[in-house]
N, C-alpha and C positions, 0 to 999 in steps of 0.2 A: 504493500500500500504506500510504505515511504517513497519507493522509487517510484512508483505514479505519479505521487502529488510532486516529484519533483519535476519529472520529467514537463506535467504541466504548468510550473511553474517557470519551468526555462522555455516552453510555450507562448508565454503571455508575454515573458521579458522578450524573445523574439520578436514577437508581433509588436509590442509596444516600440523597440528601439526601430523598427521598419519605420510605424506612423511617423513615429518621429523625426525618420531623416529624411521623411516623404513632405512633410509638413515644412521643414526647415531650409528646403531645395530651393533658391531662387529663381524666379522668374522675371526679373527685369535688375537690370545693371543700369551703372549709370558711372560715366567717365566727365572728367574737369578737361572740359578744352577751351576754358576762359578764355586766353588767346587766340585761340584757332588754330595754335601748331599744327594738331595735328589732323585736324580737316582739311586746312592745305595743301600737307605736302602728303595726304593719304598714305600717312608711316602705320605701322605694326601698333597696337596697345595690344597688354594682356589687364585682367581684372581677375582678381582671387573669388571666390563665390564658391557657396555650396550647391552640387550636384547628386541629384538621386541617382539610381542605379538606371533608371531609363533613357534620362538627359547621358550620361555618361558613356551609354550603350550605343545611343544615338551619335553620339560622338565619334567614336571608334569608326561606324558606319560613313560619316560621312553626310549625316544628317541631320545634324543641330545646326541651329542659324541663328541670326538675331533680327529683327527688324526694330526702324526706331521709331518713339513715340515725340508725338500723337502718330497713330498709323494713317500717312497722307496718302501713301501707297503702297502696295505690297511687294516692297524690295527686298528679298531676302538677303545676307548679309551671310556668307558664309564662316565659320566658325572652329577653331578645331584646342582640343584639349594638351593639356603642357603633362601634365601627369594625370593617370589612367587610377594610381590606385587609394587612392586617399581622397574620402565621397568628401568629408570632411574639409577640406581645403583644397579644392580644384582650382584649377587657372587656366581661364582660355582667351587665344588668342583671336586679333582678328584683324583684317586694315579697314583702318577709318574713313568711311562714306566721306565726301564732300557733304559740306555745312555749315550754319551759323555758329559763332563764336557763344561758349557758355558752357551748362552740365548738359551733355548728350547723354539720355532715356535711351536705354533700349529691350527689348523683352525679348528673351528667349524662346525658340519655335523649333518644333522636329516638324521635318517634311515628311512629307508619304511618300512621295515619290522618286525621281530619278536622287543618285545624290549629285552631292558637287560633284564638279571636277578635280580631280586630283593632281598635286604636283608632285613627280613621283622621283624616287631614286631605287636606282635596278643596276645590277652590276650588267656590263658588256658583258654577250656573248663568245664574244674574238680574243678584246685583250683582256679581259677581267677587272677592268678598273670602274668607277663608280659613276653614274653618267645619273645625273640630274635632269627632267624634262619636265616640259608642263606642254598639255595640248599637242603631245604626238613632234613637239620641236627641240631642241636640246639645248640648255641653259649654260651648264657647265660639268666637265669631267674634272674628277679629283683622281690623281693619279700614283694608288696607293703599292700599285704595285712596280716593277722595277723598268724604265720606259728606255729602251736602246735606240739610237739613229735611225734604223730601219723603219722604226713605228712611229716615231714624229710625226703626228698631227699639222699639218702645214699647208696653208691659204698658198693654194697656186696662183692666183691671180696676181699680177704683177704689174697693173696700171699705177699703182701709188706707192710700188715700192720705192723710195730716194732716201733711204738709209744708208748711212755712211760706214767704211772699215774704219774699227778704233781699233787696234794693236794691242792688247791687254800686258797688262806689267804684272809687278807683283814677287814677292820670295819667292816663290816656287819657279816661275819663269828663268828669275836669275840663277836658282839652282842647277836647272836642264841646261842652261846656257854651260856651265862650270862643269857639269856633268859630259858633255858635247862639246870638245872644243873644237870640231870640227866645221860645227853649226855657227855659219852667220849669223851676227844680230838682229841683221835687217830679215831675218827669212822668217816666216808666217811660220810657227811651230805651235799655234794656241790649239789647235785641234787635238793635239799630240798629248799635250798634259791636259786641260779644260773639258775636251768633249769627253765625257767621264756618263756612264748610263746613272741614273736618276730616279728618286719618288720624290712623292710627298709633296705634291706640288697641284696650285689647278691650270689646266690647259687642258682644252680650249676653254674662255670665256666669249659665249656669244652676246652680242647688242639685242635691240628688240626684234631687228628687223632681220636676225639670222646673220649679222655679219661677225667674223672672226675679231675678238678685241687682243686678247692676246696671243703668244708669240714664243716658240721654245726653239732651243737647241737654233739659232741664228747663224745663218752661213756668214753672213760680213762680220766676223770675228763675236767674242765672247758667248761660246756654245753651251758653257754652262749657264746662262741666262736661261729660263724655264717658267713661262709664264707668272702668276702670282706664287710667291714662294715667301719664307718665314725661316730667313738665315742670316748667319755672320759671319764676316770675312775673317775674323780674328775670333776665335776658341779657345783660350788657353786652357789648358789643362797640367797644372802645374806650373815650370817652368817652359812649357812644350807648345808651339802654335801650329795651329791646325786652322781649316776654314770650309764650314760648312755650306758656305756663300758657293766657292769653284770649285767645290770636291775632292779639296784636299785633305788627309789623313782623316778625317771624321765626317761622318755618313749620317743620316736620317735613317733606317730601317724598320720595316712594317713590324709588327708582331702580332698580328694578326687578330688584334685586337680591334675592330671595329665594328660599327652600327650605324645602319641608314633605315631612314621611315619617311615617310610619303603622308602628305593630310589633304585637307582644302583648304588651308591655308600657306604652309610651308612643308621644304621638304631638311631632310638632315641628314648631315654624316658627322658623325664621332670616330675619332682614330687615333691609337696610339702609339708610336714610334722611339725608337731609342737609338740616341746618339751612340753610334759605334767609334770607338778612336781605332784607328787602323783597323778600321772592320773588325774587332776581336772583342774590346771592351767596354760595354755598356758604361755612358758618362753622363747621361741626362735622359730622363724621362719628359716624351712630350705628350700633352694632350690639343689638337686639334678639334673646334667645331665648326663646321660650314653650315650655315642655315640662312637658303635660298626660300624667299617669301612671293606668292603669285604675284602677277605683274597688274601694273595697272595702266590704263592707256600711255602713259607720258615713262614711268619709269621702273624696276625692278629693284628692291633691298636686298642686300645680303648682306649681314654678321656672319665677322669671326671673329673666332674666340682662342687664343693659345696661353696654354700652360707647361711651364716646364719646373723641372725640380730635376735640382742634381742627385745624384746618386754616387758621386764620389766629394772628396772635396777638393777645391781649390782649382774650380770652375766658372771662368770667367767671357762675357760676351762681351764684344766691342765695335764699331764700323771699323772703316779699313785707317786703318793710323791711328784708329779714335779721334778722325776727323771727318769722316767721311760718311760715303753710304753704308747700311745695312739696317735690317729690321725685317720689316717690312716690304717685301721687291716687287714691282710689278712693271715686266718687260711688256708693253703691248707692240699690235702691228702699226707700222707708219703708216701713219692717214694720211692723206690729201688737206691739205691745208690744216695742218697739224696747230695746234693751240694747247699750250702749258699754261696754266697759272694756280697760284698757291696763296692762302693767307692765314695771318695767324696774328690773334689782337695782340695790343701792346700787353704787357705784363701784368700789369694790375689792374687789368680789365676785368669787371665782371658781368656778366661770364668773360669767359676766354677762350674764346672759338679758336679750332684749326680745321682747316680741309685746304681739300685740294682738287685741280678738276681737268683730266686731260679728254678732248676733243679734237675731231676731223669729221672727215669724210670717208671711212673704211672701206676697205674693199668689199665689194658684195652689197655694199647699201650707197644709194644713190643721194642720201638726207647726212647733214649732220647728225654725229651720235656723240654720247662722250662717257667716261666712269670718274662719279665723282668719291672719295676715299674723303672720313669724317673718323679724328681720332675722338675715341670716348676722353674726357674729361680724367675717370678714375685709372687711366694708366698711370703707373709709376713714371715721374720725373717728366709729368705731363708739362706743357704741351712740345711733340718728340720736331729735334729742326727737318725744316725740309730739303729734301738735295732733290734739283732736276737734271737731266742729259737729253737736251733734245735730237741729238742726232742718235741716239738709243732709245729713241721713244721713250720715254722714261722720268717718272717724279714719287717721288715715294716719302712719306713719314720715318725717318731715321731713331732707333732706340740703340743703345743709351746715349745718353747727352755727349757733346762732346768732349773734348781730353779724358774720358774715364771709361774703365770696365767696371761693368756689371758683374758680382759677386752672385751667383747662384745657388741658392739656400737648399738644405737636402731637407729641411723642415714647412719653409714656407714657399712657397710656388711663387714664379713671378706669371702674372697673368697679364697680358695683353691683349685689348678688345678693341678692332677696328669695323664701321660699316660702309661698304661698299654700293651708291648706287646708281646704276646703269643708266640712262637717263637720254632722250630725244633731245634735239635740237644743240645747240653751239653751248659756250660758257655759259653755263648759269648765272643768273642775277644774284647780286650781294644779297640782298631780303631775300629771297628764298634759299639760298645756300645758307643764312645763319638760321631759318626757323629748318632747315632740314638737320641742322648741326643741334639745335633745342630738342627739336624732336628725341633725337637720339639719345640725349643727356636727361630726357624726364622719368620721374619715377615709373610715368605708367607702360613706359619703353620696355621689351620682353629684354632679362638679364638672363644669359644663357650662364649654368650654374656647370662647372666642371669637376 
């Protein structure tokens, strides 16, 4: 009889704790876009809210939405969930409709019918590397596995190529030279140490209109250039330099730790790598995320997010001299009427915006196109300088500051968080590049947690 009454006792406290999460499930949210941030430039918001097991379900599927109040019309708003298991504290993300400035209502709806569309990430058939799509087109490959000369991805079209040979220098050049006395100075030998095979890197990045933006393995010299990549020319490891920038002694290497998912609203890859010193000793632990957000007429977001933590000690990153470039690299293809330009408020600005915004006219697309790059605010030794090279197509956000290395903690991660976004038409307008730079920097911005 005891076990009866308990059994219906854990009964009722079942059904009880149900109503209750059933009861407690929200059905309308509500975001501060006092400003307009983020109506304008229709960036990513997530909001935390409780979710029942239905809402939740619906989720997964691809069929939770939101529509905003008053209901003027029945626009759904597609929707997708940040974490699956915890009903209790859900957070889903979403891009913000065009609208008036103020607190944007909006109430939560499952469809019956078809769901979204999804933006999806699915490993290649061929070469097994990670290819990001939305709509049957391809956004971007991350290329987790090991990428040799043969397989280079490369824009044949050659109307706007007028990129220039730059001659690469460097310790390792003058060592071959010492190495070779046989070997001229004047004679093209970058292929020979620099074209070195490669991960970890994304190429291709497409524009909207399908055109190639970036650019790997470049025949007019420096072939370790690899589209967007996340290295440094200077590695120390100990007393010992190495350079993870031109593939010298220390490697990026998969371990085959990764994870990609697909939503209706973004897609994701997760991936973990370990810096090899002569291919043999694990020296740093990286973590990687790519999270590419559906598109909207004018433009495409992408966050990333890197973490590393040493694994040995007296691991140190620097650009090249600790004057230079590294961090952050992004090789794209030479445009047609190519346009660089950078800014970054004065010091004790607040805020303190930085970005950056290169543009042309790419091959394949007949319109201007450009990728505008927004450092987040909470980087370390924020805000990072900027270095361009226009005859390398090339401007990028440089980490760490200059004259100094970066000590690499085997306790605490150095994390680095840049957004990427893809964007129609020429240089962007100052107003709109700093509320795209706000956008990014507010709380209701999705913070990818590693």
């Amino acid at each position: 009889m005891e076990s009866l009454k308990h059994r219906i006792k854990n009964l009722f406290f079942l059904m009880a704790t149900s109503l209750l999460l059933f009861s407690c499930s929200q059905t309308t949210i509500t975001i501060d876009d006092s400003n307009g941030i983020f109506s304008k430039t229709n960036s990513p918001v997530s909001v935390k809210l409780k979710l029942n097991e239905e809402q939740i379900n619906a989720a997964k599927k691809g069929l939770l939405g939101i529509v905003e109040l008053p209901e003027k019309k029945e626009t759904i708003i597609p929707v997708q969930i940040e974490n699956n298991d915890n009903v209790t504290d859900s957070k889903i993300t979403f891009i913000m409709p065009d609208g008036n400035p103020g607190n944007r209502k909006f109430r939560l709806v499952t469809i019956k019918s078809k769901p979204f569309e999804e933006i999806k990430a699915t490993v290649d058939s061929k070469s097994g590397q990670i290819v990001i799509d939305e709509n049957n087109k391809k956004v971007l490959q991350y290329n987790y596995k090991t990428v040799y000369e043969k397989d280079v991805i490369r824009n044949n079209l050659t109307e706007y190529d007028n990129s220039e040979y730059s001659p690469v220098g460097g310790i390792y050049l003058e060592k071959y030279y010492k190495a070779h006395p046989e070997i001229r100075k004047d004679t093209v030998v970058t292929t020979q140490i620099y074209a070195v095979p490669r991960s970890d890197y994304i190429h291709p990045l497409y524009g909207l209109n399908g055109e190639m933006l970036t650019r790997d393995w470049p025949d007019t010299g420096h072939p370790h250039h690899r589209g967007i990549f996340w290295a440094w020319p200077e590695v120390m490891y100990g007393p010992e330099l190495g350079d993870i920038y031109a593939l010298q002694r220390v490697f990026a290497r998969p371990t085959g730790n990764i994870k990609y998912t697909g939503g209706a609203v973004f897609a994701e890859i997760t991936s973990e790598n370990l810096w090899m010193w002569e291919n043999s000793e694990p020296i740093v632990n990286e973590h990687a995320v790519i999270r590419v957000y559906r598109s909207t007429p004018d433009k495409r977001v992408i966050d990333l997010t890197i973490k590393l933590l040493a694994l040995k000690d007296s691991v140190t990153i620097a650009t090249r001299l600790t004057n230079s470039y590294g961090g952050l690299n992004l090789r794209m293809q030479t445009p047609g009427k190519q346009n660089i330009s950078y800014f970054t408020d004065e010091v004790n600005s607040k805020p303190l915006r930085a970005w950056s915004d290169f543009n042309g006219v790419f091959k394949g697309n007949k319109s201007t196109s450009g990728l505008m790059v927004i450092q987040n605010a909470d980087n370390p030794e924020y805000p990072g300088e900027w270095r361009e090279y226009p005859t390398l197509a090339w401007v990028q956000p440089t980490f760490p500051s200059p004259d100094t290395r970066y000590l690499l903690s085997k306790t605490e991660p150095l994390i680095l968080r840049y957004r990427l976004i893809i964007h129609n038409g020429g240089k962007t307008e100052k107003k709109i590049s700093e509320e795209n730079w706000d956008a990014y920097n507010l709380p209701e911005t999705p913070m990818i947690e590693i």
